[in-house]
C-alpha positions in Angstrom: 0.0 0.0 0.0 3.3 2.4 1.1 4.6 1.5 -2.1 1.0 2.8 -4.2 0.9 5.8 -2.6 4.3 6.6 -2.9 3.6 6.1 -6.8 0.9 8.3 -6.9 2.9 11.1 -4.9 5.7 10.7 -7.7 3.5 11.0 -10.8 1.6 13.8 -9.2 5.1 15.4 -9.1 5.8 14.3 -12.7 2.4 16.0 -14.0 2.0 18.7 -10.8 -2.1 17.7 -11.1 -2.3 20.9 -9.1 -1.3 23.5 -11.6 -4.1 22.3 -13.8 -6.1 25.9 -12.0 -4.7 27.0 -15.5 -7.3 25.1 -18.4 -9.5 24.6 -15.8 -11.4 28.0 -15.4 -11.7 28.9 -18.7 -13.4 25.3 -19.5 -15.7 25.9 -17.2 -16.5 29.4 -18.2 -17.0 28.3 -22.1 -19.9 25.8 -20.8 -21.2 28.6 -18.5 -21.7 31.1 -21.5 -23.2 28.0 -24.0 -24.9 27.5 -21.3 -26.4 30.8 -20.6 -25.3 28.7 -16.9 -25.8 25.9 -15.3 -24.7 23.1 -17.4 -25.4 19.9 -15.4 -24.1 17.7 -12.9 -23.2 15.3 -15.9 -21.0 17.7 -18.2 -19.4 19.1 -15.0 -17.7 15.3 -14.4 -17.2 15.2 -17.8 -15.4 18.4 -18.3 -13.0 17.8 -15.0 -11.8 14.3 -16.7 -11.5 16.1 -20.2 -9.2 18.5 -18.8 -7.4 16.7 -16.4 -6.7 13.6 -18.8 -5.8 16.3 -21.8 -3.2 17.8 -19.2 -2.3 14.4 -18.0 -1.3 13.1 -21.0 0.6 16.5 -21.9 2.7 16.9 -19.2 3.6 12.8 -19.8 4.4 13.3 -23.2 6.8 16.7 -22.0 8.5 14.7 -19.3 8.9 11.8 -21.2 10.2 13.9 -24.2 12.7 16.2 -22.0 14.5 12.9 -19.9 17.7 14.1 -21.4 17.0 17.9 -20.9 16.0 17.6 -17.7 18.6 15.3 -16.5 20.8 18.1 -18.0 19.2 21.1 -16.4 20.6 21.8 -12.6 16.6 23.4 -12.7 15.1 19.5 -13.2 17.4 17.4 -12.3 15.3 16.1 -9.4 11.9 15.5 -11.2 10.6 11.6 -11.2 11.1 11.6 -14.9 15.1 11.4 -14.5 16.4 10.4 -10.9 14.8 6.9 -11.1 11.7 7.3 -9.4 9.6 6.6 -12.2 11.0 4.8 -15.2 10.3 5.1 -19.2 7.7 2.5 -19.3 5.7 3.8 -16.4 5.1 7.2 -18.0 4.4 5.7 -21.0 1.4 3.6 -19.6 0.4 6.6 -17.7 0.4 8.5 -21.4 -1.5 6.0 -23.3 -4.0 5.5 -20.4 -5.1 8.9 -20.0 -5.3 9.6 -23.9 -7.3 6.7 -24.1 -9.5 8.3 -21.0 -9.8 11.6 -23.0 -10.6 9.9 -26.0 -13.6 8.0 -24.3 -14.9 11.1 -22.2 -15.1 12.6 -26.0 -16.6 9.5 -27.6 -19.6 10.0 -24.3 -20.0 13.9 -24.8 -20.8 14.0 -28.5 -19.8 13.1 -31.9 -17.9 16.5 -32.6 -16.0 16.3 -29.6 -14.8 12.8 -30.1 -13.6 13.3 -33.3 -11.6 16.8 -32.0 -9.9 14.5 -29.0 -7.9 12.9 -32.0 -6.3 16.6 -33.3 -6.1 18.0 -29.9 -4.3 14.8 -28.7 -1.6 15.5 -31.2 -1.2 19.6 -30.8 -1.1 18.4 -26.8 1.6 16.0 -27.6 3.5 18.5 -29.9 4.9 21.0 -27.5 7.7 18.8 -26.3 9.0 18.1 -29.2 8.3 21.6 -31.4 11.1 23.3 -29.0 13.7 21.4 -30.2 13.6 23.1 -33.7 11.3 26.4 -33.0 11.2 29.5 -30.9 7.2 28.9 -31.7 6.9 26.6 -29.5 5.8 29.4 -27.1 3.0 29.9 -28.6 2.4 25.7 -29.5 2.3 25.9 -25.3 -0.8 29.2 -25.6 -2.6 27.1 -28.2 -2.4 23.8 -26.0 -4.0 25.8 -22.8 -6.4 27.7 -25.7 -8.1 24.7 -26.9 -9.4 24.6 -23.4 -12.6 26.9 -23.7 -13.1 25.7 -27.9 -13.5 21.9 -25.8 -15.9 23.5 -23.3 -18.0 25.0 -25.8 -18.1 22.6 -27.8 -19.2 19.8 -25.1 -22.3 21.9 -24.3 -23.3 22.9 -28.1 -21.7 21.1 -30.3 -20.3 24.0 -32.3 -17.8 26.0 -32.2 -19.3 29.9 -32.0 -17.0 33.1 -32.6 -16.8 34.4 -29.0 -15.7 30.8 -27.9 -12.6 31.6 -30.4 -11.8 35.2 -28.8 -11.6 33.5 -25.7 -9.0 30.8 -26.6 -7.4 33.3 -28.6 -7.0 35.4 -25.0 -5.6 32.5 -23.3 -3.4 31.3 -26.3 -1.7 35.3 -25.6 -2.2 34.7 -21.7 -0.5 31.3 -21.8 2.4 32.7 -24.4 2.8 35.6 -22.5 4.1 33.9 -18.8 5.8 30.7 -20.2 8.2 33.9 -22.0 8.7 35.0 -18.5 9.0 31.4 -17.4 11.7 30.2 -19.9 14.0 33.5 -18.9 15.2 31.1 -15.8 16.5 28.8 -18.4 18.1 31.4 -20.9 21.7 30.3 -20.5 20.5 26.9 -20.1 18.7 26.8 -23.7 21.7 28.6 -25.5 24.5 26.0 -24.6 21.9 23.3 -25.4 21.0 24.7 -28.6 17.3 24.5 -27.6 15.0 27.2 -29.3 13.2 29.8 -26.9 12.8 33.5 -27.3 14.9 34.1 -24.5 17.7 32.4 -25.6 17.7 33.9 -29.1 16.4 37.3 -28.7 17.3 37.7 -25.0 15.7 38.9 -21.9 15.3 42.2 -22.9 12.9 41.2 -26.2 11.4 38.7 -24.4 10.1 41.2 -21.7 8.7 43.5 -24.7 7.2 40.2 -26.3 5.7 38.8 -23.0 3.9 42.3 -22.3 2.8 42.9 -26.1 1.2 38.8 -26.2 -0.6 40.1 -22.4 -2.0 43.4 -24.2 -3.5 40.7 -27.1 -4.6 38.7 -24.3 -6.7 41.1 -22.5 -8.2 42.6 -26.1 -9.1 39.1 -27.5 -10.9 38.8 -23.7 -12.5 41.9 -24.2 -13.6 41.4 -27.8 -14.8 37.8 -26.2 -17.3 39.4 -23.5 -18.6 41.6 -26.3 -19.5 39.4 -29.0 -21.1 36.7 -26.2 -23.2 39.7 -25.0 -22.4 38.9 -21.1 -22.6 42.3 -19.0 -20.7 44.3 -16.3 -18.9 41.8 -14.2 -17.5 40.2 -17.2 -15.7 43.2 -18.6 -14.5 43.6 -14.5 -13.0 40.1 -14.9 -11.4 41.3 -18.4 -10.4 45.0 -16.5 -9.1 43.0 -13.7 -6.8 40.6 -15.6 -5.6 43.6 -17.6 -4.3 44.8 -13.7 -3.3 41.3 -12.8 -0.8 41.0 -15.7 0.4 44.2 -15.3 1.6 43.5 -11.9 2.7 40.2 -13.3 4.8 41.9 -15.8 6.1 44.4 -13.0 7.4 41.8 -10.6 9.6 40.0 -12.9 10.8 43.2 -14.4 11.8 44.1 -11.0 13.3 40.5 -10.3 14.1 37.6 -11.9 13.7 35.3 -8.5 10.0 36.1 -8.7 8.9 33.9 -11.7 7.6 30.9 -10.0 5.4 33.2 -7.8 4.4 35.3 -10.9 3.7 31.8 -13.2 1.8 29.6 -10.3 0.4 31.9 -7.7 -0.3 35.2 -9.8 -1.9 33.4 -12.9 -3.8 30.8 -10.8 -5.7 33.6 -9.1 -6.4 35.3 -12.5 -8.3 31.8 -13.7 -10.5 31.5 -10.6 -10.9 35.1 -10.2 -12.5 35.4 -14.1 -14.5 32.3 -13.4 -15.9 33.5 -10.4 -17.1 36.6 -12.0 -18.3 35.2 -15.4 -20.6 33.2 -12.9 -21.7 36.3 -10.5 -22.5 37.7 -14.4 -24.7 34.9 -15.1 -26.5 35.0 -11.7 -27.2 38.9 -12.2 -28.5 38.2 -16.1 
């Protein structure tokens, strides 16, 4: 039993099942609006194993992928992946399984969604290895997250509307935006491995400029989303309050480096719930 648990403690620190506050929300807030709100007991269970399965199999895929990088990288060199905890084969059955979960929470939502899992199984799985041979891969990371709310929407409606696409399109920019920040730790790390991020080709200074243009893009796209859903006050207070939430975001790394974990798991994980929160108190006003 010691030995189970002990398991389960290592591949929640291979996948950090925690940080999944980030696709989460915006899920969630896609089914509220096709909704118009409440969505049902059954598409709530569904959504919470579509999202964690999707993110599952993602972060296996990464860790898998990155064994050598991370063994490499003073950073990592103490994640399951590389210091023997958990072996090749292990994350491997642990990738299959939950893309074969994903697959079959599709397959019991609808038709549309089942045949999406297969595509969005494949940009989820891309990100690991796009890196390798692209700065892009950045913004492979934003498009990952993004599909989040297009999977929402489409689990409730079975279409895919425009304001559903200027909310992904906000959280591909969101998303971007903070893995820039994110990847400055490893900007000497990335150029003597040849690996391709902003950072390490344009440097910290372009990166910050970057970061802050893809959070301006991020908070218009939101904007442009609350209009074209026709949701009211407290929704443009969540886009008004993001906007004021990535500034600060932007302002703490600027002011020091040693601040990016807070800014990338604390700050943004209170920007997700907060938005949620108030695209619901919207709803319940209507």
């Amino acid at each position: 039993m010691e030995r189970i648990i002990q398991k389960a403690k290592d591949f929640n620190e291979l996948v950090m099942f925690e940080h999944s506050i980030f696709s989460l929300p915006f899920i969630f807030i896609a089914m509220i609006v096709a909704a118009d709100g409440w969505f049902g007991f059954w598409l709530l269970l569904m959504g919470v194993f579509a999202a964690l399965s999707a993110r599952n199999f993602a972060m296996g895929v990464n860790r898998y992928a990155d064994r050598d990088v991370d063994a490499a990288n003073p950073r990592t060199a103490d994640r399951p992946n590389v210091d023997g905890r958990l072996d090749s084969s292990s994350i491997m059955i642990f990738i299959i399984v939950n893309a074969i979960v994903f697959i079959a929470v599709a397959y019991m939502i609808n038709s549309l969604a089942f045949w999406l899992s297969f595509p969005i199984l494949f940009i989820l799985g891309s990100y690991s290895y796009f890196k390798r041979f692209s700065s892009m891969a950045h913004i492979v990371l934003g498009i990952s997250l993004g599909l989040a709310p297009i999977a929402g929407v489409v689990a409730v409606q079975a279409s895919i509307p425009l304001w559903s696409v200027l909310l992904s399109l906000g959280v591909i920019f969101w998303v971007a935006g903070f893995d820039l920040l994110y990847s400055l730790q490893d900007i000497d790390f990335d150029k003597e491995n040849n690996l391709h991020s902003i950072p390490s080709i344009y440097g910290a200074e372009a990166t910050l400029f970057i970061s802050a243009l893809f959070h301006m893009m991020s908070v218009t796209f939101w904007m442009l989303f609350v209009w074209a859903s026709g949701l009211g006050f407290f929704a443009y207070l969540a886009v008004i309050g993001s906007g004021f939430v990535l500034a600060y975001e932007q302002k703490l790394v600027r002011k020091d480096f040693t601040q990016i974990d807070r800014v990338f798991f604390t700050v943004n994980g209170y920007l997700g719930v907060a938005f949620f929160f108030l695209i619901i108190l919207d709803r319940m006003v209507a």
